[in-house]
C-alpha positions, 0 to 999 in steps of 0.5 A: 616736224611730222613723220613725212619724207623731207623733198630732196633736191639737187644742188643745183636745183632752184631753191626758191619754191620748194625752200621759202614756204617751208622756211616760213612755216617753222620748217627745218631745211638741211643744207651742204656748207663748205664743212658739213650739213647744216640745218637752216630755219628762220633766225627770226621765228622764235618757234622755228628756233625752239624745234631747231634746239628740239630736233638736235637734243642742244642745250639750251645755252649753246648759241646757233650761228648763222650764215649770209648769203652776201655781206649786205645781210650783216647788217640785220644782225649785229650792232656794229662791224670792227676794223679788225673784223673788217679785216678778216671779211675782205681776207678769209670771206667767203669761207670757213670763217666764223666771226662773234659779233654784238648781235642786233636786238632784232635776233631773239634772245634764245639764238643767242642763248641770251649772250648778247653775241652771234657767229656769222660767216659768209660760206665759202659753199655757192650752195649755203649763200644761194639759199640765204639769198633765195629765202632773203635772209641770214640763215642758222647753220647749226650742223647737221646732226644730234648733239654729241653725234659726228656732223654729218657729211652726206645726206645718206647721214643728214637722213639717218639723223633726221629722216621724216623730221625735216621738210627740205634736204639739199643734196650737195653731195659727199662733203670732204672737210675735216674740221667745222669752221673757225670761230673768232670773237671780234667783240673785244680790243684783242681777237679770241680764238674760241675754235681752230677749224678749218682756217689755221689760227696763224693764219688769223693771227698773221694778219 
């Protein structure tokens, strides 16, 4: 992105005019999730993706998740939904729930870090499925902010990471959650807890 103010808008603004052009120009938007700001560009667009990796200083065999803004887009970008992953979706979704799936093969390779694997939630924040929804498509939900740096949790701190090098900033406020999302791998007989956030594992494993 170039050195230009990103537009700001309310939450509760409508997303669609301002956030679809520059969606499908490559440009990077940040969002408020249920946990923190997350930066949003098109899974699809292999440049997007490449800026996106840019912009945060992230390695290059990290993977980005992504969120859906209904569970009707899940099918665009994983190969198969497990009974138990079933499960989970109809207790924890929407919400801070991460689940790894076998990833379509219409995801590039460097979403993916070449894992063959993506996350994706069902944000429990109205204002992360409304913008999936607006743009018509699963979104990355990556965290807003450089990598080894505090997540941020307002946009005063989405600015004062990215500020001139982002197009869009959805202001949804001061974020209050103390942990990101939980991330569970669905893809083998038994569930792996690969991170414990803000949904306990107990609760996971209770089920």
């Amino acid at each position: 992105m170039d050195s230009e103010k990103p537009r700001i808008l309310s939450a509760y603004d409508d997303y669609s005019a301002a956030a679809s052009p520059l969606f499908r120009a490559g440009a990077v938007i940040a969002y408020p999730t249920e946990t923190f700001y997350g930066l949003c560009v098109d899974p699809f667009n292999t440049k997007a993706i490449e800026a996106l990796y840019e912009l945060k200083g992230r390695p290059a065999l990290s993977p980005i998740p992504l969120i859906i803004g209904d569970a009707g887009m899940l099918d665009r970008i994983v190969t198969d939904i497990p009974l138990t992953a079933r499960k989970l979706i109809e207790r924890f979704w929407p919400g801070p729930l991460t689940l790894v799936f076998k990833a379509s093969p219409a995801l590039p390779p460097m979403l993916t870090s070449a894992t063959g694997t993506i996350g994706v939630r069902l944000s429990g924040s109205p204002y992360a499925r409304r913008l999936s929804c607006a743009l018509s498509s699963p979104i990355t939900s990556t965290s807003a902010n450089p990598t080894g740096m505090p997540p941020a949790k307002s946009p005063k701190e989405v600015l004062g990471y990215f500020d001139g090098r982002i197009g869009l900033l959805i202001d949804g406020g001061r974020l209050t959650a103390l942990k990101g999302s939980t991330i569970i791998d669905v893809t083998r007989d038994s569930l792996e807890i690969i991170r414990e956030g803000e949904i306990p594992s107990s609760e996971i494993l209770s089920l």
